[in-house]
N, C-alpha and C positions, 0 to 999 in steps of 0.2 A: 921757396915758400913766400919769402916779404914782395915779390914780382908777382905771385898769384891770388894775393890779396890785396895787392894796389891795383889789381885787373877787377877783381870781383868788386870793390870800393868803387871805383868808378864805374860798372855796371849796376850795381844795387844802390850806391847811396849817391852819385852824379848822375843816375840816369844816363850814361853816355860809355856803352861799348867801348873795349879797346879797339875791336872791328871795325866801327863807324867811325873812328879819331882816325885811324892809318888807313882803311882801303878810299872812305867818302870822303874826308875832310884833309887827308893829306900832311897830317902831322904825328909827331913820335913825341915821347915823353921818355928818355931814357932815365936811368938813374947816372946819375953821376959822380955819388958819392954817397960810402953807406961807412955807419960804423958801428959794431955790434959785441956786445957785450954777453956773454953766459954766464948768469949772473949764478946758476943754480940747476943741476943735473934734473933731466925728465927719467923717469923710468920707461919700459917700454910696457907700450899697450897703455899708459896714459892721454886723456886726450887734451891738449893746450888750447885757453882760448886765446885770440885775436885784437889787439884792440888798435885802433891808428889813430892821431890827430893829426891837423895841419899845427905846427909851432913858428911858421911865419910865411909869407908870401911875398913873393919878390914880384918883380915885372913879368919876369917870362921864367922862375920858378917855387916850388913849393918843397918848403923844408918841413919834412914830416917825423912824428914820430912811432913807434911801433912796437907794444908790449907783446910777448905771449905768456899767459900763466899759466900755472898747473890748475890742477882741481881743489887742492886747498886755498888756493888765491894768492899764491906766492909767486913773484916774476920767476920768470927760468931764462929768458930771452930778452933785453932790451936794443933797441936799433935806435939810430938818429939818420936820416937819408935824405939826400937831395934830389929832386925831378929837375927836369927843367924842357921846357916846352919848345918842340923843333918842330921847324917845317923841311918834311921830310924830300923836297927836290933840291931845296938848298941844302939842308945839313946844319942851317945855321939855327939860333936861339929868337922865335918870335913871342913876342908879348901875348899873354894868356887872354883872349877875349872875354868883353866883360862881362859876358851871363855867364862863363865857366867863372872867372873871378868871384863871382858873387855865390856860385853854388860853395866854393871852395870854402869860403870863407865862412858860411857855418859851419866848418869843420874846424875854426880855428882857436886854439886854445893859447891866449895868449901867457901863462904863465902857465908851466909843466904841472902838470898832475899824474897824479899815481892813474892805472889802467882803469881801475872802479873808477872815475871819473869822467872817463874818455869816454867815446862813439866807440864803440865795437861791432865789428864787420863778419 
């Protein structure tokens, strides 16, 4: 779920395909490192929203955060998760170019706020 909404996040709110990052541009964004919290049971047949911020940008990653609610507006799901930007012939960690930095970077909330707060995707 948190992989298919850092795909739609960067198609809908970066403008920039995961298709166009890996087949034209040559580079991966794997995650690296996730940590995730259940804070609070879903029932089934409820629908959870989405919400993501950037919480800080490094050279060549992006530490993000990622709520889902319920329909009363209670978290059920909290995540903390690391990107970090590869160029995918090497394998190695290249520095984020700077129009992506800068798209990034309205998404950045530099003191954590609750989900009502956040960009939701």
């Amino acid at each position: 779920m948190f992989n298919n909404l850092v795909e739609d996040w960067f198609r809908d709110g970066l403008k920039l395909p995961f298709a166009d990052l890996i087949n034209e541009r040559g580079w991966g964004i794997p995650t690296v490192h996730i940590n995730v919290d259940f804070v609070a049971p879903s029932r089934m047949g409820e629908v959870l929203t989405a919400s993501l911020w950037v919480r800080k940008l490094g050279r060549s990653s992006i530490h993000m955060a990622i709520v889902l609610s319920g329909p009363d507006g209670g978290d059920r799901v909290t995540s903390k998760e690391v990107l970090v930007f590869t160029d995918l012939s090497t394998g190695r960690a290249r520095a984020i170019p700077e129009h992506l930095f800068a798209k990034l970077s309205q998404f950045t909330v530099v003191e954590e706020k609750s989900h009502a707060d956040s960009s939701t995707v």
